[in-house]
C-alpha positions as CSV (number, residue, x, y, z in Angstrom):
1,X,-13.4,3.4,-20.5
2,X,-16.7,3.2,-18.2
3,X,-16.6,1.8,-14.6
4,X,-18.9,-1.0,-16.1
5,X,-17.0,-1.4,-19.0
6,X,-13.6,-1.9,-15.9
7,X,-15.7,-4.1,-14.0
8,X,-17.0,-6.7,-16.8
9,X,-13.1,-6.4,-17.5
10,X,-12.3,-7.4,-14.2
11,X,-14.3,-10.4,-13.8
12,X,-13.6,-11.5,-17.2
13,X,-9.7,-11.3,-16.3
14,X,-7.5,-14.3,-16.6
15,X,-4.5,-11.9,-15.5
16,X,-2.2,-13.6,-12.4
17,X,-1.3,-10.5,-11.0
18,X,-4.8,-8.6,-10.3
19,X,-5.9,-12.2,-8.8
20,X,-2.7,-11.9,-6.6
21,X,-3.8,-8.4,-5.5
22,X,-7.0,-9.1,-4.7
23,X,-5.8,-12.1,-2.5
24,X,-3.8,-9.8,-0.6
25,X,-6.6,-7.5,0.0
26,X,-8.3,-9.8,1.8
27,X,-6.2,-11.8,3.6
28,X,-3.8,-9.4,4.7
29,X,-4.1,-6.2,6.7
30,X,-1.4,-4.1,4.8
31,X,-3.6,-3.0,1.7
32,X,-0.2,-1.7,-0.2
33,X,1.0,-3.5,-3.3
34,X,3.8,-2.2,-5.5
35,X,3.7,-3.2,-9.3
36,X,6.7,-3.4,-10.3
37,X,8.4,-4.9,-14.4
38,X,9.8,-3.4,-17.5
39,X,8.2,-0.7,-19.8
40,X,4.9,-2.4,-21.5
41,X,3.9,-5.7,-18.8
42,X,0.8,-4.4,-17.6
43,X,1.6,-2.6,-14.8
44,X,-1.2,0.7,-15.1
45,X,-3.7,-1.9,-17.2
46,X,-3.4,-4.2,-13.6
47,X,-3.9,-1.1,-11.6
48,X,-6.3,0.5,-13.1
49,X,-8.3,-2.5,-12.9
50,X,-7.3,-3.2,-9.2
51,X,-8.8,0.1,-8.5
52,X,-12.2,0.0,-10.2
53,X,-12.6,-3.0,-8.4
54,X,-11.9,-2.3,-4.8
């Protein structure tokens, strides 16, 4: 998947967790955020999306 192909994901995303993250990001100075759920919720999709986007 491109980076532009992550980023047009991003700001399409409805997901409640990468919104979360990103609030976090900015309004707090820890930038650490552990994903945590069972086997198929997301977790590397949210991530890798966090990532492209920081």
């Amino acid at each position: 998947m491109s980076e532009q192909a992550l980023t047009n994901t991003a700001e399409d995303n409805k997901n409640p967790v990468v919104d979360e993250v990103f609030n976090i990001f900015s309004n707090v100075w820890n930038k650490q955020v552990i994903l945590y759920g069972p086997p198929g919720t997301s977790k590397t999709y949210s991530a890798i999306i966090i990532a492209a986007n920081i």
